[in-house]
PAKOL-777489 format. One line per 4 residues: number of its first residue (from 1); for each residue x negated, y, z of N, C-alpha, C, O. Coordinates in nm, 3 decimals, decimal comma. Each point is the difference from the previous one (the first is absolute). Example, Ala and Ser with C-alpha at 12.3 -4.5 7.8 and 13.67 -1.06 7.14 Angstrom:
<atoms>
1	-1,319 -0,569 0,780 0,089 0,119 0,000 -0,090 0,120 0,000 -0,104 -0,002 0,066; 0,139 0,107 -0,138 -0,082 0,119 0,006 0,077 0,109 0,073 -0,051 0,111 0,017
</atoms>
This chain:
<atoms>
1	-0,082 -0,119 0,000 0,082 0,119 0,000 -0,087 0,127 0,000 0,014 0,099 -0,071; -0,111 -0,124 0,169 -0,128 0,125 0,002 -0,028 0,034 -0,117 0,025 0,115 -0,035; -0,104 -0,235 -0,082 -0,062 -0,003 -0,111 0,155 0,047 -0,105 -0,033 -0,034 -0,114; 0,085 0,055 0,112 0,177 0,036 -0,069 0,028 0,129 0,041 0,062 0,070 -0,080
5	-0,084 -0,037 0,152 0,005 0,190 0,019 -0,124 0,087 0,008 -0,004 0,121 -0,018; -0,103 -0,205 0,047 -0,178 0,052 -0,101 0,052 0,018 -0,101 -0,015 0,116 -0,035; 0,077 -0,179 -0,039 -0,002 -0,041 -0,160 0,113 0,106 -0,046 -0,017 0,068 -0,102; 0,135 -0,056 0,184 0,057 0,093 -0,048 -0,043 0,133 0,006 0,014 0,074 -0,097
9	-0,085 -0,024 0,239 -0,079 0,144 0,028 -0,059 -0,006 -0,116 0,045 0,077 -0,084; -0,133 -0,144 0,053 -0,124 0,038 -0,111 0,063 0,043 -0,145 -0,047 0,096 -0,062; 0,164 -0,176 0,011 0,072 0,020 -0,108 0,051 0,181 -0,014 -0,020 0,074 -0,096; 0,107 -0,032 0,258 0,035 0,114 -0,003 -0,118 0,117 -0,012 0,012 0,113 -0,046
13	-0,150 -0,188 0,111 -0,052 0,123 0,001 -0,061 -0,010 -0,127 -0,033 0,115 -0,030; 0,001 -0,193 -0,059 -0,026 -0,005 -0,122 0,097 0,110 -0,140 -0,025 0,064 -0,102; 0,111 -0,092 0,166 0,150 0,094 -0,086 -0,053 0,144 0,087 0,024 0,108 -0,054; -0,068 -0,108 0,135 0,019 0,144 0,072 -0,106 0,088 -0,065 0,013 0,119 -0,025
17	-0,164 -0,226 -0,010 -0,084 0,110 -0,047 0,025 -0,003 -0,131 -0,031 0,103 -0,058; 0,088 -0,208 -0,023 0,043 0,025 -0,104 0,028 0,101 -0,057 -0,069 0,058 -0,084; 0,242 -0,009 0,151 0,050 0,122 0,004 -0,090 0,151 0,022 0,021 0,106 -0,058; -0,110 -0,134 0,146 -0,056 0,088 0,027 -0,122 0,055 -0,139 -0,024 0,107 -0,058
21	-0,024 -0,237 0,052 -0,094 0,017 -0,123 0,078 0,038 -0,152 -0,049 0,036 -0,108; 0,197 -0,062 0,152 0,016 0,024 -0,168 0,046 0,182 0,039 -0,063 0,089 -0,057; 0,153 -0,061 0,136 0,015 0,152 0,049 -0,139 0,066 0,022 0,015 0,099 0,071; -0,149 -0,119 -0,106 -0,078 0,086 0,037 -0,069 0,038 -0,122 -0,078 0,095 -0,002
25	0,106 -0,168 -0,102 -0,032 0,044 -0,153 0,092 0,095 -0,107 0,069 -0,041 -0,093; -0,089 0,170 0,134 0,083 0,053 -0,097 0,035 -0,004 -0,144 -0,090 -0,010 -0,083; 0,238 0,019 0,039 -0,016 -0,024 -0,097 -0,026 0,143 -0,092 0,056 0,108 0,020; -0,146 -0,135 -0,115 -0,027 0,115 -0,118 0,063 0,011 -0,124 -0,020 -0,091 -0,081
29	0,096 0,192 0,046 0,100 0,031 -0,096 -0,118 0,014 -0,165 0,033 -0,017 -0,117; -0,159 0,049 0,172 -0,119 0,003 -0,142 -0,013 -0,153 0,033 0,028 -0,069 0,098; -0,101 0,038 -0,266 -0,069 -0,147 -0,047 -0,151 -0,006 0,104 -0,083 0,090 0,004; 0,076 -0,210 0,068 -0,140 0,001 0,078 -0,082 -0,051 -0,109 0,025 -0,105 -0,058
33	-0,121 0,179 0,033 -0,098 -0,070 -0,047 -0,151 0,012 0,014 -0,088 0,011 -0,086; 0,084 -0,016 0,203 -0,109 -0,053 0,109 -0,084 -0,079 -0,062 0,053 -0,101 -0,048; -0,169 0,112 0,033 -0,099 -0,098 -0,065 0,005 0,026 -0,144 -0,096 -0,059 -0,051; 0,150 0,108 -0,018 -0,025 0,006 -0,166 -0,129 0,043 -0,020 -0,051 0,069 0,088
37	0,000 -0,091 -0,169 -0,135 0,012 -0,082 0,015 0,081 -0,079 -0,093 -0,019 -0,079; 0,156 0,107 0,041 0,017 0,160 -0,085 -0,029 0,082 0,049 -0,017 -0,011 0,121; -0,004 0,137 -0,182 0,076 0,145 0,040 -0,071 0,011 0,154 0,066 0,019 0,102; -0,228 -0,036 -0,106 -0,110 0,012 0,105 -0,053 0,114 0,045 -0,048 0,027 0,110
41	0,069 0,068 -0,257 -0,109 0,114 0,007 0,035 0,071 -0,075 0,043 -0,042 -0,107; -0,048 0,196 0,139 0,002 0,107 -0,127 -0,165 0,070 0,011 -0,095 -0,033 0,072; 0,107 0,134 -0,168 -0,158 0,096 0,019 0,064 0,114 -0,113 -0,021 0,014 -0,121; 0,112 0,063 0,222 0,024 0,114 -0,110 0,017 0,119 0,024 -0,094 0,023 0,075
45	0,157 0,081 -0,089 -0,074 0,139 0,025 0,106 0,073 0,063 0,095 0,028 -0,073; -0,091 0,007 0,186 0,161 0,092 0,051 0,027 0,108 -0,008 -0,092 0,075 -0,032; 0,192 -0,030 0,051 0,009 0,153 -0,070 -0,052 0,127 0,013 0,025 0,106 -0,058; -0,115 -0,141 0,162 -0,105 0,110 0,036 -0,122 0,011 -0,016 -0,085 0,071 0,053
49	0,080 -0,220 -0,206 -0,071 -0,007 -0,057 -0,154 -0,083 0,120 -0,117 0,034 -0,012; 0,160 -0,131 0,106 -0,102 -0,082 0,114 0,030 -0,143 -0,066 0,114 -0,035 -0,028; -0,212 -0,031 0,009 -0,037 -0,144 -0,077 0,107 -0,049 0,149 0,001 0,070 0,101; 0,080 -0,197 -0,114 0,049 -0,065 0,087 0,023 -0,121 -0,056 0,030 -0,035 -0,114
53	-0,065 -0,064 0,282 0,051 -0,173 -0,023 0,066 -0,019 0,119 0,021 0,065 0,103; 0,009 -0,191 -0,157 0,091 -0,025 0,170 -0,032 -0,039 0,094 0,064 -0,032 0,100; -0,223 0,030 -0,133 -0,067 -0,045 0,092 -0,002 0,134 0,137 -0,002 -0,031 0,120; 0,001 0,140 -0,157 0,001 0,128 0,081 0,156 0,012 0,079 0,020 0,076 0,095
57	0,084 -0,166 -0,155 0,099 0,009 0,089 0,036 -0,075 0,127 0,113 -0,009 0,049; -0,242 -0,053 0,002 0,075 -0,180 0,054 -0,017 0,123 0,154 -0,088 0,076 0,038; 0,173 -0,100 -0,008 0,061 0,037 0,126 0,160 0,036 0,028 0,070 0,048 0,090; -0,056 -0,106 -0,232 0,141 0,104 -0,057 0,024 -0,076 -0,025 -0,089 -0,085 0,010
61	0,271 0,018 -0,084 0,028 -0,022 -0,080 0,018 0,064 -0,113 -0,008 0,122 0,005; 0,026 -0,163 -0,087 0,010 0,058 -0,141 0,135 -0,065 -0,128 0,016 -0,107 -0,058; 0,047 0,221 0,059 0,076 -0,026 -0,126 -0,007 0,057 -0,127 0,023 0,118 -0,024; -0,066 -0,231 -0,086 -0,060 0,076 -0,130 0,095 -0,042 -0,086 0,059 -0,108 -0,006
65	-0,044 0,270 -0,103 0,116 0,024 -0,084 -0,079 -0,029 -0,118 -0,117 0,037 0,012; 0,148 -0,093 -0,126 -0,017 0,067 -0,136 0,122 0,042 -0,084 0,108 -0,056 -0,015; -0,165 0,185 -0,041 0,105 0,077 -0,068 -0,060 0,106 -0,073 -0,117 -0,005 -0,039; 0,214 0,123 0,013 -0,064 0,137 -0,084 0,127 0,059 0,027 0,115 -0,040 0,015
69	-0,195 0,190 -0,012 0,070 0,132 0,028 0,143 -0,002 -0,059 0,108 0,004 0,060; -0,137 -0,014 -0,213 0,119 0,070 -0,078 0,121 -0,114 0,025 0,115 0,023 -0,038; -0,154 -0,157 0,109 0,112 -0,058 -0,049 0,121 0,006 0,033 0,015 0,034 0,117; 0,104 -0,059 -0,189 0,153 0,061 0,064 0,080 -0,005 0,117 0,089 0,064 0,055
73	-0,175 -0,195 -0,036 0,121 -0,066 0,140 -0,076 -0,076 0,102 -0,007 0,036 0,118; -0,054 -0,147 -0,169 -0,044 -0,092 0,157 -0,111 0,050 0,054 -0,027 -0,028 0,116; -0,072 0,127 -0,210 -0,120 0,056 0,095 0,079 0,077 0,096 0,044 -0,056 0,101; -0,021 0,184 -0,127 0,051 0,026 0,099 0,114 -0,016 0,117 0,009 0,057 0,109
77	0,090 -0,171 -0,181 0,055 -0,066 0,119 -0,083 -0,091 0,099 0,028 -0,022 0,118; -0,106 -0,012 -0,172 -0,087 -0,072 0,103 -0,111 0,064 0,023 -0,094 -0,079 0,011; 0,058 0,213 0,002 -0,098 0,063 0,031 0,128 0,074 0,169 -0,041 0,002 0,116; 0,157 0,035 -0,151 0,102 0,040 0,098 0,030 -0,120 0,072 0,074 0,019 0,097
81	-0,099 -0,105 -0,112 0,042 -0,097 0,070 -0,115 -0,021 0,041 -0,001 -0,117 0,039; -0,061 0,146 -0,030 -0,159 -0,023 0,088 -0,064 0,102 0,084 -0,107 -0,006 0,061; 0,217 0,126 -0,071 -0,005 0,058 0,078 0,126 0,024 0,067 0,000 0,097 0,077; 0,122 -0,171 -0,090 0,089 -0,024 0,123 -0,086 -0,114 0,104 -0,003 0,000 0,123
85	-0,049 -0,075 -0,199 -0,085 -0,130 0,097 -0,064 0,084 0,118 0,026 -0,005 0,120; -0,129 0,094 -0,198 -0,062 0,048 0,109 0,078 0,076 0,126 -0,031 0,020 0,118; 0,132 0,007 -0,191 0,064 0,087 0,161 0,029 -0,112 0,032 -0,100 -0,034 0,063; 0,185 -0,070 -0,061 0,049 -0,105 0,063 -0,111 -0,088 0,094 0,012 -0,058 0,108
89	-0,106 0,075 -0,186 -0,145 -0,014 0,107 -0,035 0,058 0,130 -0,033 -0,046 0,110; 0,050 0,149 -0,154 0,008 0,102 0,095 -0,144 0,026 0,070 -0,096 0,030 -0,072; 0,085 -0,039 0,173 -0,178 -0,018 0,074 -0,087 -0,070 -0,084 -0,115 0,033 -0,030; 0,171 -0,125 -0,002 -0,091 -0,145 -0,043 -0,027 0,069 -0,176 -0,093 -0,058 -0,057
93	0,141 0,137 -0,004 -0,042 0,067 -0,100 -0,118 -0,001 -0,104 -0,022 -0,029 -0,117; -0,066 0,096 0,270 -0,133 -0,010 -0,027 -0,126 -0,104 -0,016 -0,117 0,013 -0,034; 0,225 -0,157 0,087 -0,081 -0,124 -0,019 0,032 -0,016 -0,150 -0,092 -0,062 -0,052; 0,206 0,102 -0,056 -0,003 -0,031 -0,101 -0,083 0,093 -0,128 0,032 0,119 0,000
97	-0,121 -0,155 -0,095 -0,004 0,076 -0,094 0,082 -0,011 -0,150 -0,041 -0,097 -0,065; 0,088 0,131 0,035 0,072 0,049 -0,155 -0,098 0,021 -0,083 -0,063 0,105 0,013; 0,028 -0,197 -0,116 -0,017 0,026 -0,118 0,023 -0,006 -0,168 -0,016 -0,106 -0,061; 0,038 0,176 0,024 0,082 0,027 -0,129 -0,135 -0,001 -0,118 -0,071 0,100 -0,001
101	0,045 -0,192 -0,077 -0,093 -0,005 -0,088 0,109 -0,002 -0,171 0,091 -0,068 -0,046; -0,168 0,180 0,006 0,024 0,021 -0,143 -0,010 -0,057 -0,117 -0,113 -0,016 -0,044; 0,259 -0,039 -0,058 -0,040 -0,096 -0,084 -0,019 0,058 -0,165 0,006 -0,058 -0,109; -0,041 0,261 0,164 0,059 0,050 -0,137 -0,151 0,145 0,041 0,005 0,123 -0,001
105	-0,106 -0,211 0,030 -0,147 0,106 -0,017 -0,045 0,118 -0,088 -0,078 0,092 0,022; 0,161 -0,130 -0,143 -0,044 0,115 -0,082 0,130 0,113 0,063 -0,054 0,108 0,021; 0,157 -0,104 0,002 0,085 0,111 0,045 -0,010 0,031 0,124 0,032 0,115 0,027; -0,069 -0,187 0,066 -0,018 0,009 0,129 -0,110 0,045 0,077 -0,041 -0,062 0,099
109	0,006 0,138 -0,130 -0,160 0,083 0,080 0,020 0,014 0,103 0,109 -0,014 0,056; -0,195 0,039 -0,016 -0,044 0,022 0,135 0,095 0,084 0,080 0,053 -0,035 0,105; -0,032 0,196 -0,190 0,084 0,081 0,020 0,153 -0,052 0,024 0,071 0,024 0,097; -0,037 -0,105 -0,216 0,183 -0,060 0,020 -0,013 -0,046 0,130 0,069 0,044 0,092
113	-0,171 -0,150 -0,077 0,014 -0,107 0,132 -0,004 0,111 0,138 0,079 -0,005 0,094; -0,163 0,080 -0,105 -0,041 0,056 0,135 0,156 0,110 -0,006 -0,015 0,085 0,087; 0,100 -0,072 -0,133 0,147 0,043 -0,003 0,099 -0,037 0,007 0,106 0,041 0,046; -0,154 -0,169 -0,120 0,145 -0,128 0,035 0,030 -0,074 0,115 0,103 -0,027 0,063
117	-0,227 -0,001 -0,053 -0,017 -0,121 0,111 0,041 0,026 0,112 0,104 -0,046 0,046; -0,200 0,145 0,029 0,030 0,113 0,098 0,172 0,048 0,058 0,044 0,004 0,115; 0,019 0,026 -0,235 0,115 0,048 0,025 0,092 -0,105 0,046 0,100 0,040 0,058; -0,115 -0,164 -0,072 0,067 -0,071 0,115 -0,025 -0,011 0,145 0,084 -0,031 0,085
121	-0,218 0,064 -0,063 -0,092 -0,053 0,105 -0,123 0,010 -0,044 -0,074 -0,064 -0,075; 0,069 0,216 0,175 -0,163 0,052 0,002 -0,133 -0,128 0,025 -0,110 -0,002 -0,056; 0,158 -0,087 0,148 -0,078 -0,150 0,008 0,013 -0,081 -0,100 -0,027 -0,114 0,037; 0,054 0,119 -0,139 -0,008 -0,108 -0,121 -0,063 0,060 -0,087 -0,022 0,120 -0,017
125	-0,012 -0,228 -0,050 -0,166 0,020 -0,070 0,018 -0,072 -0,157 0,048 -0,111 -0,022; -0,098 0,202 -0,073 0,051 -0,003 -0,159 -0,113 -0,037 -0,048 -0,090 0,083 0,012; 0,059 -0,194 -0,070 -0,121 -0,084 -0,063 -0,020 0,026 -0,136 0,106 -0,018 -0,059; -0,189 0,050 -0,011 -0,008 -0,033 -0,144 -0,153 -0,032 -0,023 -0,094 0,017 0,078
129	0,094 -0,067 -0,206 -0,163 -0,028 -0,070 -0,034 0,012 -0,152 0,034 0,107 -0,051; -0,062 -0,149 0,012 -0,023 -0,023 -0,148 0,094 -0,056 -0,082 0,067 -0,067 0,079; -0,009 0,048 -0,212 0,126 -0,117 -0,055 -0,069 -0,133 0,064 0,059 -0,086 0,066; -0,173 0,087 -0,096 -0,084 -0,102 -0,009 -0,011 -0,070 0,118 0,014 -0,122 -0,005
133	-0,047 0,198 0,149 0,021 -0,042 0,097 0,147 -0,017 0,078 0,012 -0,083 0,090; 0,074 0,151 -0,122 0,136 -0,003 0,016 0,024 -0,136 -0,057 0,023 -0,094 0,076; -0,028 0,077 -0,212 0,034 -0,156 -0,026 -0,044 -0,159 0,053 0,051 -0,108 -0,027; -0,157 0,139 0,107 -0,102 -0,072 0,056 0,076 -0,041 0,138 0,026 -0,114 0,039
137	0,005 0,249 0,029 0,085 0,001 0,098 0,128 -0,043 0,008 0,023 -0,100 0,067; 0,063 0,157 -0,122 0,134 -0,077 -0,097 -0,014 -0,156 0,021 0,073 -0,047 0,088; -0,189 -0,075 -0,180 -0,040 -0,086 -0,019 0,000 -0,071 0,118 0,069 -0,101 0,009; -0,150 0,148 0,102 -0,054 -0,036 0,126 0,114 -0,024 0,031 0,020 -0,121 0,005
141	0,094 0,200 0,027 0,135 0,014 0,109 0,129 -0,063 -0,081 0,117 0,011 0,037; -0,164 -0,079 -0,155 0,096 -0,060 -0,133 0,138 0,153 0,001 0,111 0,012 0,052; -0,161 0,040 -0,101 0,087 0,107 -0,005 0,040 -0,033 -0,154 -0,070 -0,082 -0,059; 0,168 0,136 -0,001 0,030 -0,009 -0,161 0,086 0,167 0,042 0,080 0,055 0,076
145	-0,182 -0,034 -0,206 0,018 0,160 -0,090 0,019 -0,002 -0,154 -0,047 -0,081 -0,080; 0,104 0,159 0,063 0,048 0,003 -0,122 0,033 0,152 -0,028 0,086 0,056 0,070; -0,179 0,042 -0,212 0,037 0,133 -0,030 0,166 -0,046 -0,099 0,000 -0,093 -0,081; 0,070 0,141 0,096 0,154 -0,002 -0,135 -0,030 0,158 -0,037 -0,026 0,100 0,066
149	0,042 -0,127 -0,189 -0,003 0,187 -0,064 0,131 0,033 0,037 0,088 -0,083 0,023; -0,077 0,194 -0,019 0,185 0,071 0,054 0,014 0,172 -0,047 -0,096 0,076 0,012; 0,177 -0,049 -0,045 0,043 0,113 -0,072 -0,037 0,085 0,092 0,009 -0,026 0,120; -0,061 0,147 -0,171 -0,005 0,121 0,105 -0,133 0,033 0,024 -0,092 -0,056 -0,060
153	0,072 0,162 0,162 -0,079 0,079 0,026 -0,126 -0,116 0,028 -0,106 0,002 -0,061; 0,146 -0,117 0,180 -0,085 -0,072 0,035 -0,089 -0,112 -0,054 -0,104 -0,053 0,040; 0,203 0,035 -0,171 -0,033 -0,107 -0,065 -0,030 -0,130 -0,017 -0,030 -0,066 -0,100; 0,050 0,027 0,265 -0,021 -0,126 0,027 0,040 -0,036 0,124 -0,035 0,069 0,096
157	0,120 -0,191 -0,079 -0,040 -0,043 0,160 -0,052 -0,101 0,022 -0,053 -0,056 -0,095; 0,046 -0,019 0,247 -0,118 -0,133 -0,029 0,140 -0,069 0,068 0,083 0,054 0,073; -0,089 -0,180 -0,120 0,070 -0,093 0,095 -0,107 -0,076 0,061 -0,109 -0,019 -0,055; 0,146 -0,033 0,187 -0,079 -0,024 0,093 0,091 -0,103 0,118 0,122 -0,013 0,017
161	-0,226 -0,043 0,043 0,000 -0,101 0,115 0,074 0,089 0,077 0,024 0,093 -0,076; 0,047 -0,060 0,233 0,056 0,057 0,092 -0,021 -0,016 0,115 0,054 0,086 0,070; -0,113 -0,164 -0,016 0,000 -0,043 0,126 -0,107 0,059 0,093 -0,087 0,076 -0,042; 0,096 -0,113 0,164 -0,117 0,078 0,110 -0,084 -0,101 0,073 0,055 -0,059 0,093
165	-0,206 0,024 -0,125 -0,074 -0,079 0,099 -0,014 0,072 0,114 -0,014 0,123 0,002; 0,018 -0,213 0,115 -0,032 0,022 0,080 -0,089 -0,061 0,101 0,027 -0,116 0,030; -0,169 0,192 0,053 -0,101 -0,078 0,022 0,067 0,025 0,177 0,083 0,078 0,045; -0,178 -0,203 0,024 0,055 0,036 0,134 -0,170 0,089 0,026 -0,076 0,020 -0,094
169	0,045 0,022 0,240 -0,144 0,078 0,031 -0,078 -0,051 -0,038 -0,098 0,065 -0,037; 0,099 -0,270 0,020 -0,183 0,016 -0,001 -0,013 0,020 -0,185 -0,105 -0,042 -0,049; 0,163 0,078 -0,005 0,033 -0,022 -0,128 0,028 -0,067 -0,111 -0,012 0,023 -0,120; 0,077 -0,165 0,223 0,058 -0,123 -0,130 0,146 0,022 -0,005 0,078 0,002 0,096
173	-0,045 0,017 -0,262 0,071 -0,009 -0,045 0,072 -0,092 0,125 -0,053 -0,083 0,073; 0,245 0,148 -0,078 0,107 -0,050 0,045 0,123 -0,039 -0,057 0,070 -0,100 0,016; -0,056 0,231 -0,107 0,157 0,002 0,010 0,036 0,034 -0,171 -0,086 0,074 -0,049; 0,156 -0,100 -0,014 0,107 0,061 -0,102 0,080 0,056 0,015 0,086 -0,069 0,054
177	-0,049 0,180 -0,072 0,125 0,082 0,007 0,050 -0,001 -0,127 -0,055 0,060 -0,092; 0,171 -0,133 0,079 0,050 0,030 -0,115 0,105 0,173 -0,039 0,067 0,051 0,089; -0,073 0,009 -0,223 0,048 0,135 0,005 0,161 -0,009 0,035 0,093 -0,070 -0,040; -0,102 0,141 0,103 0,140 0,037 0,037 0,047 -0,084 0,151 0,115 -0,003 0,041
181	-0,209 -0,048 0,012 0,029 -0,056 0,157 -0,028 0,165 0,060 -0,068 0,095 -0,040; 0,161 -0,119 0,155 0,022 0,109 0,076 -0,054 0,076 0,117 -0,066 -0,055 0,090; 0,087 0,151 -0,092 -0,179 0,050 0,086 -0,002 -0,035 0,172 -0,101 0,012 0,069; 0,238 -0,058 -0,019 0,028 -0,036 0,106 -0,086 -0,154 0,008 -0,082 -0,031 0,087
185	0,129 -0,054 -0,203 -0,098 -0,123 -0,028 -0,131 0,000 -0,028 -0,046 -0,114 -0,006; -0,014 0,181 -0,010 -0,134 0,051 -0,059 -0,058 0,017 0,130 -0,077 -0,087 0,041; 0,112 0,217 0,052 -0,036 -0,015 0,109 -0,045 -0,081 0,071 -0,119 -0,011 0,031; 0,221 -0,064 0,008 0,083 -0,093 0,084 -0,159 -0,148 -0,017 -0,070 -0,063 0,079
189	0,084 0,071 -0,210 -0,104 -0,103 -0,051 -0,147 0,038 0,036 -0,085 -0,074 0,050; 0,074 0,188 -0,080 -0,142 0,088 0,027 -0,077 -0,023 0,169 -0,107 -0,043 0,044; 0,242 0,105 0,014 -0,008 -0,035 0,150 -0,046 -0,145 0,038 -0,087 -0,005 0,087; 0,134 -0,122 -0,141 0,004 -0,120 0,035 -0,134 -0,009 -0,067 -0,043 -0,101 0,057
193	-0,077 0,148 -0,159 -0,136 -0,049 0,005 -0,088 0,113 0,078 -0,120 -0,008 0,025; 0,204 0,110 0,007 -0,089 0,067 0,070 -0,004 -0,022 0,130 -0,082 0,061 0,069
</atoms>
């Protein structure tokens, strides 16, 4: 009878840490992808014109954009949505960095970036480099770009990848944000590797 209620204690407390172990893993509304072998490294130039890698950010997390100025809709919805994140951050803010790397170098100087970028959030930081190195970069992070010619003043837009990596501090790659997840989720996710 002894050995019959050992046996049952051990069962309950088995279910107990169970429970416990599965409630202590949050769940994340971004794709984990922890361990991938991509999208390691940039080496490109920020808008104040200072060589940068990500190697200079690890204390931080980091969420990196690719995009361009002129485009109509998801750069800057998700450049605003990355800066509702940050208020929703709130304190913890400053553990994240924002970066927005450029997939359209020849229109995007130094000057656009250090105007664009900024105006969401004086703390986010506008990348560009060469076509040459831009595509390199692109490559690294499997980004897909594409110029379409288009009527008008601009003459072109790029179609492009959307989404937001995200590194946790020591600087391995974490997270996918896919475009259009919500900055409450974004957060929310941010918080849980930071």
């Amino acid at each position: 009878m002894k050995r019959y209620i050992a046996y049952i204690g051990l069962v309950i407390l088995v279910g107990v840490l169970a429970a416990c172990e599965f409630k202590s893993k949050p769940a994340l509304v971004a794709t984990d992808i922890t361990g991938a072998d991509f999208a390691q490294s940039i080496d490109l130039v920020d808008h104040n014109g200072k060589r940068r890698t990500l190697d200079e950010f690890k204390g931080k997390a980091i969420a990196l954009f690719f995009g361009y100025t002129h485009c109509p809709d998801v750069c800057p919805t998700t450049m605003t949505d990355m800066k509702q994140t940050m208020k929703l951050l709130g304190p913890r803010a400053d553990e994240l960095q924002v970066l927005f790397v450029t997939l359209d170098p020849e229109r995007d100087t130094q000057q656009i970036l250090s105007e664009f970028v900024p105006s969401f959030d004086k703390r986010f930081i506008g990348l560009r480099g060469t076509p040459e190195e831009i595509e390199a970069t692109a490559k690294t992070f499997k980004i897909f770009s594409n110029k379409v010619k288009a009527e008008g003043k601009a003459g072109y837009t790029i179609d492009h990848s959307a989404g937001i990596y995200v590194f946790d501090k020591n600087g391995k790659i974490r997270l996918y944000v896919d475009y259009g997840q919500k900055p409450a989720d974004i957060a929310n996710d941010i918080k849980t590797i930071l």
